[in-house]
C-alpha positions, 0 to 999 in steps of 0.5 A, a space after each residue: 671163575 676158571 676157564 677149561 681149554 675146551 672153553 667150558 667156564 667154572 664159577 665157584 666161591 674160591 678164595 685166592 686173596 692170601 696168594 692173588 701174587 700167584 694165582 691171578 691173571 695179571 701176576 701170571 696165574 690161571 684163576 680170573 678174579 674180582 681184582 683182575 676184572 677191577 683192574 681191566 675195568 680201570 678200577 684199580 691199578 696194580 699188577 701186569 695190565 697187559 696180561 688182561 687183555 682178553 677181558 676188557 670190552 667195550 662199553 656201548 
């Protein structure tokens, strides 16, 4: 998934596994990824957590 700066959001099947240093939010990249989102969901814990603050919510 990758967001525009118009807010327009783009869902593919694009891998960034082999670079997810580079490329995913938490490492400082642009591509939202399933491993971001398992981070901000508390899943997982790797990576720079602040750098995923716009994604976490709250669940009701």
């Amino acid at each position: 998934m990758t967001l525009d700066s118009d807010g327009t959001i783009h869902v593919r099947a694009k891998s960034v596994g082999y670079q997810l240093n580079q490329h995913s939010l938490m490492f400082g990249g642009d591509t939202v990824t399933v491993t971001d989102i398992s981070v901000a969901s508390g899943w997982a814990n790797i990576g720079d957590q602040s750098k995923l603050v716009y994604l976490y919510y709250k669940q009701v």
